[in-house]
LUMKERO-676798 format. One record per atom (N, C-alpha, C): atom name; x, y, z. Coordinates in steps of 0.05 Angstrom, whole numbers. Layout:
// LUMKERO-676798
SITE site   east  north     up
SITE   CA      X      Y      Z
...
// end
This chain:
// LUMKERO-676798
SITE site   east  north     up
SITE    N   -166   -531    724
SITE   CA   -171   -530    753
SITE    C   -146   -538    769
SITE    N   -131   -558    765
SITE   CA   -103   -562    768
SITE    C    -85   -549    767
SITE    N    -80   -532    748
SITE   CA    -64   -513    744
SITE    C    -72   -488    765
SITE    N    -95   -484    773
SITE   CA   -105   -454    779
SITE    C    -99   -468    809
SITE    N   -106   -481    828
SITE   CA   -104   -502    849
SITE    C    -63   -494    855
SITE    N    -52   -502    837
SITE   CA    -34   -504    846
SITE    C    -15   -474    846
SITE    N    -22   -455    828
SITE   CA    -17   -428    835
SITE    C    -24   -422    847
SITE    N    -49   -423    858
SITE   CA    -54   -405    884
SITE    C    -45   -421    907
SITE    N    -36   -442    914
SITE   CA    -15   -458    926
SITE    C     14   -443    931
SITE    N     20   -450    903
SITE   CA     47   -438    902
SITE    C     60   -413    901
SITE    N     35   -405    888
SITE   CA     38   -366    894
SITE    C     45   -347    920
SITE    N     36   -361    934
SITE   CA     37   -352    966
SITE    C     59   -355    977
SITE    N     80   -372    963
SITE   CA    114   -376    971
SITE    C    135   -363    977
SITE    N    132   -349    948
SITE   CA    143   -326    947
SITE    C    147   -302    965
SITE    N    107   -289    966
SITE   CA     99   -271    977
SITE    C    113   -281   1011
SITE    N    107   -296   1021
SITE   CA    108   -305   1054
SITE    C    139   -303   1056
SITE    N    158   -315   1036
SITE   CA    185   -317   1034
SITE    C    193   -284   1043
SITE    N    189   -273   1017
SITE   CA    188   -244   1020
SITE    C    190   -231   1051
SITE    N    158   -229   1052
SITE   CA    152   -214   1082
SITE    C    164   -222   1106
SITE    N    171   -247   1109
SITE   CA    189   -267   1137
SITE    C    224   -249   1132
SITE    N    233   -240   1106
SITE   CA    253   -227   1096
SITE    C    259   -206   1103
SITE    N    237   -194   1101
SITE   CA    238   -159   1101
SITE    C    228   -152   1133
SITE    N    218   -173   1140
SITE   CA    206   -168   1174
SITE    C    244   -179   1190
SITE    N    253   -191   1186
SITE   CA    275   -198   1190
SITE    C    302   -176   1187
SITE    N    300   -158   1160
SITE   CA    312   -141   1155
SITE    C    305   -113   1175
SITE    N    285   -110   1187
SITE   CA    272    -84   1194
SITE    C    286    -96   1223
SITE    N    285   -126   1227
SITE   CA    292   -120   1258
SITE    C    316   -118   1260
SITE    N    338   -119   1241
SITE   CA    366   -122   1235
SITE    C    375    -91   1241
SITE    N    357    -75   1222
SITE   CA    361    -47   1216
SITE    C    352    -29   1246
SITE    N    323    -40   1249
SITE   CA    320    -25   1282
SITE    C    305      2   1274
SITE    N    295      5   1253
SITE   CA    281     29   1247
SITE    C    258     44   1263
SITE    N    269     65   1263
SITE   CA    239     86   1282
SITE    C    252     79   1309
SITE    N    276     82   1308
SITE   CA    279     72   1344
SITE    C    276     48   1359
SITE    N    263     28   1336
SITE   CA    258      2   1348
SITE    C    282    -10   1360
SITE    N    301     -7   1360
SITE   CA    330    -14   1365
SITE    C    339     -9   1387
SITE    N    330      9   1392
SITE   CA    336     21   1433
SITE    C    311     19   1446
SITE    N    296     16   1436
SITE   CA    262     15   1453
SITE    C    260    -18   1459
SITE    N    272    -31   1442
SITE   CA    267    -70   1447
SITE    C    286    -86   1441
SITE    N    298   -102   1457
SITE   CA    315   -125   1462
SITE    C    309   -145   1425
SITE    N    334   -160   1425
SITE   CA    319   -172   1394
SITE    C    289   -189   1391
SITE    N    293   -206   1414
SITE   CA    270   -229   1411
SITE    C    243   -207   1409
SITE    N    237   -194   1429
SITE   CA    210   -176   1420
SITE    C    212   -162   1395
SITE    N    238   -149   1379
SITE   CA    242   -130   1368
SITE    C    227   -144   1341
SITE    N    245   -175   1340
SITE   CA    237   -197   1319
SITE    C    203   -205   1315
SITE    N    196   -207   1337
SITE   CA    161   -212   1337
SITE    C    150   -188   1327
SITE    N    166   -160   1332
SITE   CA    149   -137   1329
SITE    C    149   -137   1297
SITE    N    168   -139   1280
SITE   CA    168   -128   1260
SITE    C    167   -143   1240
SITE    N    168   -180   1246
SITE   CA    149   -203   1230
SITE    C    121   -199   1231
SITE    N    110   -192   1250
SITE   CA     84   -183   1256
SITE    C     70   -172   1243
SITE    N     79   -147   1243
SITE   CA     78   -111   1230
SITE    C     79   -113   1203
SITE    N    102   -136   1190
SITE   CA    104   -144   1159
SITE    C     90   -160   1152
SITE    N     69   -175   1170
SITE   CA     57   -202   1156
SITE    C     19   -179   1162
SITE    N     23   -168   1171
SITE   CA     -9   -153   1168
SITE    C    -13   -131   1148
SITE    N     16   -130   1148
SITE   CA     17   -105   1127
SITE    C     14   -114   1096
SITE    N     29   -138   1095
SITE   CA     35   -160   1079
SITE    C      0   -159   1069
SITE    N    -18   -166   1082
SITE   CA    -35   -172   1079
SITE    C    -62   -156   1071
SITE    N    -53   -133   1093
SITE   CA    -73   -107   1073
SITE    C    -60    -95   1047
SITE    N    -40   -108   1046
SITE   CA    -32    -95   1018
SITE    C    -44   -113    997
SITE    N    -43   -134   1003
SITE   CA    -58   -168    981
SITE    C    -96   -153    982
SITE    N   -102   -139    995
SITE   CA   -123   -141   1007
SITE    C   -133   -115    986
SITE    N   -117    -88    993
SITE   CA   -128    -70    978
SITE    C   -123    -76    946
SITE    N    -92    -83    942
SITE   CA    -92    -89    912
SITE    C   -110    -99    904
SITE    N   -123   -122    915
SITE   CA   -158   -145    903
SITE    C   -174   -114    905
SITE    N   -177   -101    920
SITE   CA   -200    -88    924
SITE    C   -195    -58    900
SITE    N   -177    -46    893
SITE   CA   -171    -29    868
SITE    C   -160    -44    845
SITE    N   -164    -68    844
SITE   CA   -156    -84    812
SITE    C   -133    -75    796
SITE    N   -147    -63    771
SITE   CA   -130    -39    753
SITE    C   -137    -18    758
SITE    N   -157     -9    781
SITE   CA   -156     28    772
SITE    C   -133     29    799
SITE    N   -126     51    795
SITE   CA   -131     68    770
SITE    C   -105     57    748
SITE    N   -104     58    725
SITE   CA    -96     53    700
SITE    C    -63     56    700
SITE    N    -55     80    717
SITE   CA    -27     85    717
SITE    C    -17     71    743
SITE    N      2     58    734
SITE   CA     22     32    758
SITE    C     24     58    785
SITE    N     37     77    773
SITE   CA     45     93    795
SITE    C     28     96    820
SITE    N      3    109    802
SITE   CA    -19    123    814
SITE    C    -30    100    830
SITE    N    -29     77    818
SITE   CA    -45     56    831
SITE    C    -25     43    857
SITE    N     -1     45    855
SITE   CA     19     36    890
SITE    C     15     61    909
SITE    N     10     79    899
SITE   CA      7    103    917
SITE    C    -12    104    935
SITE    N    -42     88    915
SITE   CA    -73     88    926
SITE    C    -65     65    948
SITE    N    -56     43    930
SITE   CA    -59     19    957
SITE    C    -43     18    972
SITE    N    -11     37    971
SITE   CA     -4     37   1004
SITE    C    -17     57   1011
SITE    N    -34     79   1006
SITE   CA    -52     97   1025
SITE    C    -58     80   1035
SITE    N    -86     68   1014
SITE   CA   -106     52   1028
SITE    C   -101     27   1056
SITE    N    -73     16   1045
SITE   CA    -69     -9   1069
SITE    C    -59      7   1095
SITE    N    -36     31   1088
SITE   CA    -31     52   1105
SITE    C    -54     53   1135
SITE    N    -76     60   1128
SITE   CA    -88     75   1150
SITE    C    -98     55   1173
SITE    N   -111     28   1156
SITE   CA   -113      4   1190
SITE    C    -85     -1   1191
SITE    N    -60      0   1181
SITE   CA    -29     -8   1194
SITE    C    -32      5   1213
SITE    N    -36     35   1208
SITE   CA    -28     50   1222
SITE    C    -42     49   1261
SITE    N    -61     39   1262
SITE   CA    -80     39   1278
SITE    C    -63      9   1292
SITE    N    -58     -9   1280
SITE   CA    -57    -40   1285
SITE    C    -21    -35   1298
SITE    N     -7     -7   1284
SITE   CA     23     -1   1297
SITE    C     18      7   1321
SITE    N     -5     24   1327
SITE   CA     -3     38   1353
SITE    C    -10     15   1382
SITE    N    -25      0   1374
SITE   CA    -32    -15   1391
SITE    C    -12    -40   1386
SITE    N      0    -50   1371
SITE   CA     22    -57   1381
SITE    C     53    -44   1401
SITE    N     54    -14   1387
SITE   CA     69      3   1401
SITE    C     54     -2   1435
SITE    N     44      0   1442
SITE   CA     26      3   1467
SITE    C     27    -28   1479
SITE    N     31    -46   1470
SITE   CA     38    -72   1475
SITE    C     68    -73   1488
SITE    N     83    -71   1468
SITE   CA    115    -78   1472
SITE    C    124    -51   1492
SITE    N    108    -25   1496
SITE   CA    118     -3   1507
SITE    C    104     11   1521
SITE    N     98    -12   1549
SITE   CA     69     -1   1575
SITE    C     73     22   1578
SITE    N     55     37   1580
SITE   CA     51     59   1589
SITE    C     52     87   1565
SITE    N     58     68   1538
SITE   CA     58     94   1525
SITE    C     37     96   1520
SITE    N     27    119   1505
SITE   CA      8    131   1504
SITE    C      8    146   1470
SITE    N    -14    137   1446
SITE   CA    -14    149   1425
SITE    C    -32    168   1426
SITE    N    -31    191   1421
SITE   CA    -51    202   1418
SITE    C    -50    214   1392
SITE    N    -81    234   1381
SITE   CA    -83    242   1366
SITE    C    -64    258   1343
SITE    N    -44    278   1363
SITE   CA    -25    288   1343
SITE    C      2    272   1344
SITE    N     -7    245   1351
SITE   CA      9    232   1340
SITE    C     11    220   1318
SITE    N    -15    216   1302
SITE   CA    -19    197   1282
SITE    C    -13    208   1257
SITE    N     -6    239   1261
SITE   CA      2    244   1228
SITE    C     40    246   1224
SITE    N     58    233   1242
SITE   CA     73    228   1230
SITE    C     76    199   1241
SITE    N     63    186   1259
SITE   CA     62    160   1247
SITE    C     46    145   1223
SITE    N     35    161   1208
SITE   CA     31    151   1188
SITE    C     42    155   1168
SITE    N     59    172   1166
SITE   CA     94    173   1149
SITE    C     98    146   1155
SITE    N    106    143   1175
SITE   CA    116    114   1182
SITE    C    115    104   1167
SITE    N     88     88   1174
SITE   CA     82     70   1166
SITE    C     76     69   1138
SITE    N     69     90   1124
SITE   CA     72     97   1089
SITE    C     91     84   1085
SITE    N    118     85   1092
SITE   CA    140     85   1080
SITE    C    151     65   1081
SITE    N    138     48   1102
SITE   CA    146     17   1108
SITE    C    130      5   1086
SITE    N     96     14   1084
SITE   CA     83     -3   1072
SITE    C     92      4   1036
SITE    N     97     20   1031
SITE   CA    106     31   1003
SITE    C    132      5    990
SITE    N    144     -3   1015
SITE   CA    158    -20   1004
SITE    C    146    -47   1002
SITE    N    128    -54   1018
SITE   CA    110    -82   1021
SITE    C     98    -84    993
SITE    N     81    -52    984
SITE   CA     73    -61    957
SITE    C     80    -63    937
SITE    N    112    -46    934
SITE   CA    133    -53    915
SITE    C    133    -82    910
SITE    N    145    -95    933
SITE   CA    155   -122    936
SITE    C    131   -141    913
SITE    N    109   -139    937
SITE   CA     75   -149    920
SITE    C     73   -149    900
SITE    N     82   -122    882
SITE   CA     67   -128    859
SITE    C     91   -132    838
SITE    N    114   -138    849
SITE   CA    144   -140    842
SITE    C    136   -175    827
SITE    N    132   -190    859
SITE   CA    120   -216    848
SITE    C    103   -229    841
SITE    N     80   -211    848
SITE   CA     53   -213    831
SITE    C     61   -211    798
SITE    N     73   -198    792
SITE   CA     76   -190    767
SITE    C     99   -224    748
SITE    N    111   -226    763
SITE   CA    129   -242    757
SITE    C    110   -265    755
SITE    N     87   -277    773
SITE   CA     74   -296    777
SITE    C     59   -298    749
SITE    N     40   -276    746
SITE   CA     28   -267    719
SITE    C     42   -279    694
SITE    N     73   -261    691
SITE   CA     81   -268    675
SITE    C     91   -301    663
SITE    N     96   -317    691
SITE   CA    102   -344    688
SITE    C     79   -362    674
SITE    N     56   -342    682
SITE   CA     23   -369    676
SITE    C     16   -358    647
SITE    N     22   -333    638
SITE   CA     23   -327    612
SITE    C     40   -352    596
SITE    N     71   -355    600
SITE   CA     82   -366    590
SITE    C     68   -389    591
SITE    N     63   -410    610
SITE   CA     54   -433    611
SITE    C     29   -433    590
SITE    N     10   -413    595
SITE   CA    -12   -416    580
SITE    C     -2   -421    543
SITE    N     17   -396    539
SITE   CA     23   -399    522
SITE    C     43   -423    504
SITE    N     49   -439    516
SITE   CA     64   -469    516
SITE    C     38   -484    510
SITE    N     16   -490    525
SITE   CA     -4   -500    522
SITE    C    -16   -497    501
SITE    N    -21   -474    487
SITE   CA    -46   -462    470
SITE    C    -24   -479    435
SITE    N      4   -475    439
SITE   CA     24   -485    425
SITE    C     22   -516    421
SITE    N     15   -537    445
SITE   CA     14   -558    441
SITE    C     -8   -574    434
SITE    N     -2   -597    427
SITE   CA    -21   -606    415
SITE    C    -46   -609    431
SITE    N    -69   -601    419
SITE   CA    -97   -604    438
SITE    C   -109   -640    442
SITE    N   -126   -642    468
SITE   CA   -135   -662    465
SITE    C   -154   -677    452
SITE    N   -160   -699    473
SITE   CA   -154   -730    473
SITE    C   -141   -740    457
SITE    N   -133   -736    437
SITE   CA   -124   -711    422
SITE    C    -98   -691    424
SITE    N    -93   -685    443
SITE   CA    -83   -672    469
SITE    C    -48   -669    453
SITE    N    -53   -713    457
SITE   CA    -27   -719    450
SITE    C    -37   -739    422
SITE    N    -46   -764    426
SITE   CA    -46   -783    400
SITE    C    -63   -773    375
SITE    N    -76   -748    377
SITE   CA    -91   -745    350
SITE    C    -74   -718    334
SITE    N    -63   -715    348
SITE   CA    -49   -687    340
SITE    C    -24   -691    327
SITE    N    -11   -715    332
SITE   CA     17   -709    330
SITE    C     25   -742    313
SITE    N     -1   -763    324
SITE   CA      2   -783    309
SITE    C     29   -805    310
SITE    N     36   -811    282
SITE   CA     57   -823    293
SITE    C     89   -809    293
SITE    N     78   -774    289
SITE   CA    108   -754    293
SITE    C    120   -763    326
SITE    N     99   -774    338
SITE   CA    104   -781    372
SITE    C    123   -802    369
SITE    N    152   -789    393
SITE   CA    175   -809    385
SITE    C    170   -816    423
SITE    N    162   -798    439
SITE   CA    170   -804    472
SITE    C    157   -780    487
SITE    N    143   -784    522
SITE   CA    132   -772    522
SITE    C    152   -780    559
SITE    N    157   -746    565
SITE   CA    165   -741    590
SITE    C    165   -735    610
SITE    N    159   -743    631
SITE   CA    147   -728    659
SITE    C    164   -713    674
SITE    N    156   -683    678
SITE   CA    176   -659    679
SITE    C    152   -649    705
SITE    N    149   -662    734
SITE   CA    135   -646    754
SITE    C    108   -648    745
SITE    N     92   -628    748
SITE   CA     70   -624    729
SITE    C     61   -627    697
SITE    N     86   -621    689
SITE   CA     87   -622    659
SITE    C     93   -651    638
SITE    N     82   -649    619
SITE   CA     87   -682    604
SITE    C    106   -654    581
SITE    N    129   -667    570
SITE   CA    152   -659    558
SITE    C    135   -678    527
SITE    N    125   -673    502
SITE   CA    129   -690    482
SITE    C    143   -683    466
SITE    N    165   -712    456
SITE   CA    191   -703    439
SITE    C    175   -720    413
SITE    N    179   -708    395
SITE   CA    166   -710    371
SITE    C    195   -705    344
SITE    N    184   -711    324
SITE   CA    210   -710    302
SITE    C    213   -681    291
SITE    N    195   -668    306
SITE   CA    204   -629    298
SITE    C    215   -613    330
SITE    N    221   -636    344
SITE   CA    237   -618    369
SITE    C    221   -630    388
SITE    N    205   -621    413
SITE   CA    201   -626    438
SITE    C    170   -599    441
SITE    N    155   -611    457
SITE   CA    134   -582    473
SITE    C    128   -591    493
SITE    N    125   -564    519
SITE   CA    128   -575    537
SITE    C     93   -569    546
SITE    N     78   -580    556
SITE   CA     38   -583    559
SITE    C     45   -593    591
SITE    N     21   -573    602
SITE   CA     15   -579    639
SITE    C     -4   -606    627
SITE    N      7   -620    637
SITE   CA    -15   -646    638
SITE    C     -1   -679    657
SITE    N    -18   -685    661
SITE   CA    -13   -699    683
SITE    C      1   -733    666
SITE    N     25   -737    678
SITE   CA     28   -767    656
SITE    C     23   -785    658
SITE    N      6   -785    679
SITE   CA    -14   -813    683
SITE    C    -33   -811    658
SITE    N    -45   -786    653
SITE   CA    -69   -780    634
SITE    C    -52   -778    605
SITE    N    -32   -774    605
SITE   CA    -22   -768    577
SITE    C    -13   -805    562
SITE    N    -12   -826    583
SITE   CA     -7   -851    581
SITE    C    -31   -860    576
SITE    N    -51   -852    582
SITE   CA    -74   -858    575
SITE    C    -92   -851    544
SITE    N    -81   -836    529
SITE   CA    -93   -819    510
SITE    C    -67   -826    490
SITE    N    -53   -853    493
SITE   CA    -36   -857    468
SITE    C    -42   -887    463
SITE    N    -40   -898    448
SITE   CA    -56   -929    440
SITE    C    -32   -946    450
SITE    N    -46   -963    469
SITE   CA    -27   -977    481
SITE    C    -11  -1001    468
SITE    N    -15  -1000    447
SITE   CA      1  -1014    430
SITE    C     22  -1002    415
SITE    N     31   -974    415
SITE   CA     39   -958    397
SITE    C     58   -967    399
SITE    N     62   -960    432
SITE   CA     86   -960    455
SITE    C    103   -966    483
SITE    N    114   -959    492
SITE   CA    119   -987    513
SITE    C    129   -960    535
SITE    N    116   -958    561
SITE   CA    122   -949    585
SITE    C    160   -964    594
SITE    N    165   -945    596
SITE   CA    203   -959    598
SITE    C    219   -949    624
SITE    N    202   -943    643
SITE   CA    212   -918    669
SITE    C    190   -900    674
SITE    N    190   -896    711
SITE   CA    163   -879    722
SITE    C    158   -858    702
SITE    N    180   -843    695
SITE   CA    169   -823    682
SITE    C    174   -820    652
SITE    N    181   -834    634
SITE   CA    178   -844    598
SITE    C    157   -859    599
SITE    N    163   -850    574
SITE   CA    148   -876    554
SITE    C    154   -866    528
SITE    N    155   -892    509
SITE   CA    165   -883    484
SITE    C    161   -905    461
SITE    N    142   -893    432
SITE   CA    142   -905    412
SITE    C    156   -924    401
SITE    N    152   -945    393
SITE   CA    157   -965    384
SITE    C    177   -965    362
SITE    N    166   -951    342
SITE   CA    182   -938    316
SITE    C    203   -924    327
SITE    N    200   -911    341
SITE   CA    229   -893    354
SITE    C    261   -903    364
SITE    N    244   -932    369
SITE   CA    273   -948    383
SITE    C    291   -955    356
SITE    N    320   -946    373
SITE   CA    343   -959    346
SITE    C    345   -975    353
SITE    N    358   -975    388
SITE   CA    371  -1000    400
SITE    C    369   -998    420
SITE    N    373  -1021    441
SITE   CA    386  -1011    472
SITE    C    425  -1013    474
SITE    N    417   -999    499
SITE   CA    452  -1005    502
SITE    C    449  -1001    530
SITE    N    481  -1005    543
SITE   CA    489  -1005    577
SITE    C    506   -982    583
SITE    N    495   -974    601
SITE   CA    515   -949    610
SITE    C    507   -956    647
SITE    N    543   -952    658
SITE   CA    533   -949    684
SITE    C    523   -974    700
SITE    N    518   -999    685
SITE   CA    501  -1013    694
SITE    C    478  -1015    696
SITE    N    460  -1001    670
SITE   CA    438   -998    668
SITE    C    422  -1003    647
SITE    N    408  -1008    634
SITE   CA    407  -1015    609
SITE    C    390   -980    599
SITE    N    390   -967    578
SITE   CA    384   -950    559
SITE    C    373   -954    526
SITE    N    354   -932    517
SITE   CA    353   -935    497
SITE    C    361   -914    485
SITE    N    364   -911    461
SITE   CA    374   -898    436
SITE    C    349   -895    417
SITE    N    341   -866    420
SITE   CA    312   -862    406
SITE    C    327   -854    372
SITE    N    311   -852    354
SITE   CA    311   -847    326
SITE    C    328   -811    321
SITE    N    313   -795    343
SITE   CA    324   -768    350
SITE    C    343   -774    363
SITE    N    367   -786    366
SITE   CA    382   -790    393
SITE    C    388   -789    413
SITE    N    368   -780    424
SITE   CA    349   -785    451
SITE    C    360   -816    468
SITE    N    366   -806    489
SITE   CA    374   -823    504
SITE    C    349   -826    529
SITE    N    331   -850    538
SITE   CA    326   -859    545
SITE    C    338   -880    572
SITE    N    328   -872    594
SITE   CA    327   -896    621
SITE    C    314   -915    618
SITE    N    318   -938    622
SITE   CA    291   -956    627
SITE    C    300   -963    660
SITE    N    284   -975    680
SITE   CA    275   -979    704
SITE    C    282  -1010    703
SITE    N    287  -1021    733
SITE   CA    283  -1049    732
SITE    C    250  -1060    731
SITE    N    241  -1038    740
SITE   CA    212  -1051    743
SITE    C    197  -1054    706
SITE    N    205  -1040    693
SITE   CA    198  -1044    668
SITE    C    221  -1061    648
SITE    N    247  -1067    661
SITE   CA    266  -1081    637
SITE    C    260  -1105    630
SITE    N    236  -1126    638
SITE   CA    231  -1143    625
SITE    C    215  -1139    606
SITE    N    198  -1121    601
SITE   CA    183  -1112    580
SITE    C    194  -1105    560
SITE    N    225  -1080    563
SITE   CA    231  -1083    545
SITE    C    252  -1111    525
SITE    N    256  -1125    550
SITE   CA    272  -1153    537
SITE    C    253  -1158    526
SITE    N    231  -1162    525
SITE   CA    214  -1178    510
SITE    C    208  -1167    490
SITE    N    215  -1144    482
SITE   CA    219  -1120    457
SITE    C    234  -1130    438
SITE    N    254  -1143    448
SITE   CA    279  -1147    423
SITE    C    287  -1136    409
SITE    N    294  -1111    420
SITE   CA    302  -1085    408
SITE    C    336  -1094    403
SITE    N    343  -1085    375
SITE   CA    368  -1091    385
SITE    C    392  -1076    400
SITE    N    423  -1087    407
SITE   CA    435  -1077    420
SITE    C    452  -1057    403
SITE    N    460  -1036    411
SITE   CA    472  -1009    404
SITE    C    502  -1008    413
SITE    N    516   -993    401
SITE   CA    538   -990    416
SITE    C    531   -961    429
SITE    N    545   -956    455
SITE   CA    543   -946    475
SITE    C    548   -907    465
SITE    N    529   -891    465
SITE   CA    539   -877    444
SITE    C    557   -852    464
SITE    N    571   -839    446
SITE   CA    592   -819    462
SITE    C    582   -792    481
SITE    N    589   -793    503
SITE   CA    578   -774    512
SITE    C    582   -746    511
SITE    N    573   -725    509
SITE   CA    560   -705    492
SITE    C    588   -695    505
SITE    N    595   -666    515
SITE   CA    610   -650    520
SITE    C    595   -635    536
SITE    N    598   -629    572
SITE   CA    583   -617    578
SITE    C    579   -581    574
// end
């Protein structure tokens, strides 16, 4: 529920990024005459406007044709028709807004709906440009997940004492283990909870790390560090360095830093 909560959150970033872009671009460009018919500031309302409704029957028809029809092609064709024809209606009466006195009439609407085809053809490009990309990211994640160790379980029944440190990456808990690292959506409040609190010692907001794992500490910077078994370098926090003093881990020499 967390995960789904926060895509459909985050999903909408993109898309809005997008359309504020391309409504921006159209007023730049001045297309259909917009460029001699309106001064910028209206020109800019007109065509953020025009891209955020269009924006929207395009989100609107794609939900409403799913997968049919089956071919990608066939199916951007249907949903800029389909979002096409209220644009088209929602252009004129804006046209009629920004430009008193005009007047649309009937044989006007079949090449303003070229138009507006051709505007919206790119709105659903864009859509399903990042729709697709979105898809593809929650596949991956799923598939990271389905990879890591399952719960309660999650983390301490699965992996036992291969658990060398466990890392808070945003949403994600990072566990580094003695066959490499996997990265699991899970929250690290909950992942601190589901390892035996004796195993291991919280060492910084976002570590924590097995007991068995420690070689040594050492100072870098003015800070104190640990030195995991994997050579894993560890922060510890002032709010946790008495805990680990009281570890008695011993001291390390300071080890060389890598080559960036």
């Amino acid at each position: 529920m967390q995960f789904a909560n926060r895509q459909l959150t985050d999903g909408w970033k993109p898309h809005a990024a997008a359309a504020i872009a391309l409504g921006l671009l159209l007023t730049f460009l001045g297309p259909f005459r917009s460029q001699e018919a309106m001064t910028t500031g209206p020109r800019t309302l007109f065509w953020l406007g025009l891209v955020g409704t269009g924006y929207l029957l395009a989100h609107a028809a794609t939900r409403l044709m799913g997968d049919r029809p089956s071919n990608p092609v066939a199916r951007a064709i249907t949903v800029t028709a389909l979002s096409s024809l209220p644009q088209m209606f929602i252009v004129s009466w804006a046209l009629v807004q920004v430009r008193p006195g005009r007047v649309i009439t009937v044989a006007n609407l079949p090449m303003l709906f070229v138009s507006v085809f051709a505007i919206q053809a790119i709105i659903v490009a864009i859509h399903a440009w990042l729709s697709a990309r979105r898809i593809a990211r929650t596949d991956a994640v799923a598939t990271v997940e389905e990879a890591g160790p399952p719960a309660r379980g999650r983390l301490a029944r699965s992996l036992g004492g291969d658990l060398l440190a466990l890392e808070a990456e945003d949403h994600y808990v990072r566990l580094h283990h003695g066959s490499g690292s996997t990265l699991i959506l899970h929250r690290f409040s909950d992942a601190l909870a589901e390892v035996d609190s004796g195993a291991g010692l919280q060492v910084h907001r976002g570590w924590w790390v097995a007991n068995g794992a420690v070689v040594g500490t050492f100072m870098r910077g003015g800070k104190r560090w640990l030195k995991l078994t994997n050579d894993l370098e560890v922060p510890v926090s002032r709010t946790h360095l008495r805990c680990v003093i009281d570890q008695a881990w011993p001291r390390v020499d300071e080890p060389a830093r890598r080559p960036a």
